[in-house]
N, C-alpha and C positions, 0 to 999 in steps of 0.2 A: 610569709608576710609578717612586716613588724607590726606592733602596736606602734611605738614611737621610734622616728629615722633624727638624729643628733647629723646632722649635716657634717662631713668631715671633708674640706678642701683648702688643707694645711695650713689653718688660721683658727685659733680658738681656744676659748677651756675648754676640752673637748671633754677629757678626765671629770674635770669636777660637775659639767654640765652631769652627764650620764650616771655620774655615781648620783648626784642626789637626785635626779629621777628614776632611779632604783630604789632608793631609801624610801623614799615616798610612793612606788608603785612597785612593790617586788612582783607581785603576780605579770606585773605585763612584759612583751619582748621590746627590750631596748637594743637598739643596734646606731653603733656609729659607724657611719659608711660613709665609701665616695663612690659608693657604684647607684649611676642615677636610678637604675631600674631596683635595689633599696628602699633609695627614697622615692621612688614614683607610687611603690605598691605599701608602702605607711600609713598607717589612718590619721595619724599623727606626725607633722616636722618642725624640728626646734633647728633655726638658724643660728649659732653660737656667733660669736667675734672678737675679736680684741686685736691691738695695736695700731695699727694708721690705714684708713679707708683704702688710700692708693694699693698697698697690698695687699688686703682683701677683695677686694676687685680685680686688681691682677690674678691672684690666686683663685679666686672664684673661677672668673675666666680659662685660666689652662689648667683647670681641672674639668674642665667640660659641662661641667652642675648649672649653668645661669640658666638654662632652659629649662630644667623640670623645678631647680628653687622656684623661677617665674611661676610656674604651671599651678604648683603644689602650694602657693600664696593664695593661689585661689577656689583653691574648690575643695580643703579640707582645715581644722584646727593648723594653727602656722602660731608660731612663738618665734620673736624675736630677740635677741639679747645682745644691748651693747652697738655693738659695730653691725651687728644682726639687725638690729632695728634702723641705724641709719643707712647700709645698705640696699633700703626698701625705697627710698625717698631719689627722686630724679636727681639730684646732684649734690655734694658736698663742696666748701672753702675748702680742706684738705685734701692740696694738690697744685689747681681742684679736680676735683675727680666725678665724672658720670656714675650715677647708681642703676638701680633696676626698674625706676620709675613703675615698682609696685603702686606705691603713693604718692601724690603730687604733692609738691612743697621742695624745703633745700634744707640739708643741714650748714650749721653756722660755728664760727667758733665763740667761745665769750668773752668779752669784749673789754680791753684791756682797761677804758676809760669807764666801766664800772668797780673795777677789780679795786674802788678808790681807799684809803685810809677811814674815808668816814661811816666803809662798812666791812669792818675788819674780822680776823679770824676767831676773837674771843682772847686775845693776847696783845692787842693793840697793833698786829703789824696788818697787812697788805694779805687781801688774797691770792691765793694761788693759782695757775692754771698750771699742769691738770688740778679740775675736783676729784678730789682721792679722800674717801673715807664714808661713815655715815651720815644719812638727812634724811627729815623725814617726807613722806609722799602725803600730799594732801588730794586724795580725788577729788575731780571735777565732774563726773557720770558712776552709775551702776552698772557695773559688769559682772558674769561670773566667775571673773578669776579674782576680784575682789573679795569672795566669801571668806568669811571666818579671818578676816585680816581688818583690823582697827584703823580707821582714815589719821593720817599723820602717821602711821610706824614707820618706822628707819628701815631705808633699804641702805644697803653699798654700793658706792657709785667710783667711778673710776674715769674718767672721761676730760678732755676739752672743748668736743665739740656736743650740739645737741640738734634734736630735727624741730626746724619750725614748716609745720603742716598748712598748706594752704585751705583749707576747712580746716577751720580751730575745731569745728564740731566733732571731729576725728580725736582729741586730746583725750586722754583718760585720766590723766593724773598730772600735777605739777612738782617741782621743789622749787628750790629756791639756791642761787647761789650768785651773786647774793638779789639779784631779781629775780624773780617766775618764768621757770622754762618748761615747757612738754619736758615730760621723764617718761611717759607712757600714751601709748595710742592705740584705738581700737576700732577696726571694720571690718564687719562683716566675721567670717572667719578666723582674721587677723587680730590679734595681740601681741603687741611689742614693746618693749622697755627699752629705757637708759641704763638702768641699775642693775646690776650681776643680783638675780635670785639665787643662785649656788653659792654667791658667797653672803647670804642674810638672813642666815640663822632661822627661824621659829617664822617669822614672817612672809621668807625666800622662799623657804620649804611648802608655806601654804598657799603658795600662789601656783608652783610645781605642780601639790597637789591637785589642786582647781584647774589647771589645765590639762590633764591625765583624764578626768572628768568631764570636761565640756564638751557638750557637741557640736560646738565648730558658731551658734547662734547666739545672738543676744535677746 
């Protein structure tokens, strides 16, 4: 039996996920797997993801995982990251695509007719979509993966789309790009991000850390 199951169904930082949950828990067993009986028997599962929802869905799907990822959302510690996290949410614009309707709400993309000149990137041009790079996270609630992390430090973000949650009371954290969006959310068991913790240094690391450590409550 693991301590922590790193979700492995052909979509993800899988790598950087698991190394730096090693760096930060070497005493525990990390395994990245795609054999659901893995992750079924994990005290702990980290959802990874990255690149465009429709193929991680797909991939999710034939690799056989949607039913113990469902299962395992609920009844132990669950981290989500990235595409991780919007994969939770009943449905995404990119596509559009069904998700797992863990959480009720939809993710969105950002929207062009904000992206205006008059809230630029700090060089006078246009923002960009993708949000690719540092921002900082201002919470909106106390969590425990919040400990030993300073409200505003800069995570890395990498993304176009984001999850707007139907209970806002579900939000954990905001940023800004250049309006206020969920970057993070938290119920029950569940904590999930926008922002890659693997790739955000001293901050990323402690958030790792803090979830290595939670029991699953708030």
């Amino acid at each position: 039996m693991a301590d922590i199951a790193v979700v492995d169904y052909g979509m993800g930082n899988l790598r950087s996920v698991a190394k730096a949950l090693r760096y930060v828990a070497p005493e525990c067993t990390i395994v990245v797997s795609s054999d659901p009986a893995d992750i079924r028997d994990a005290e702990r599962v980290v959802l990874p993801g990255q690149s465009a929802m429709p193929d991680c869905m797909r991939c999710l799907k034939a690799s056989g995982l949607t039913e113990v990822v469902r299962d395992t959302a609920h009844d132990r510690p669950f981290l989500g990251i990235c595409l991780g996290l919007q994969m939770l949410f009943d449905d995404s614009e990119e596509g559009p695509t069904p998700g797992l309707s863990v959480i009720a709400g939809h993710v969105v993309r950002f929207r062009e007719a904000e992206m205006s000149a008059a809230m630029n990137d700090g060089d006078g041009g246009r923002l960009k979509v993708p949000h690719m790079g540092w921002s900082p996270v201002r919470r909106v609630r106390e969590h425990p993966l919040w400990q030993g992390i300073d409200d505003n430090s800069r995570f890395y973000f990498a993304h176009s789309y984001f999850p707007v949650p139907d209970d806002e009371g579900l939000t954990a954290a905001t940023a800004a790009y250049p309006t206020s969006f969920t970057c993070a959310i938290a119920r029950a068991n569940i904590f999930a991000v926008q922002f890659h913790p693997e790739k955000s240094q001293r901050a990323g690391l402690q958030l790792l850390a803090n979830f290595v450590a939670w029991n699953g409550r708030v």
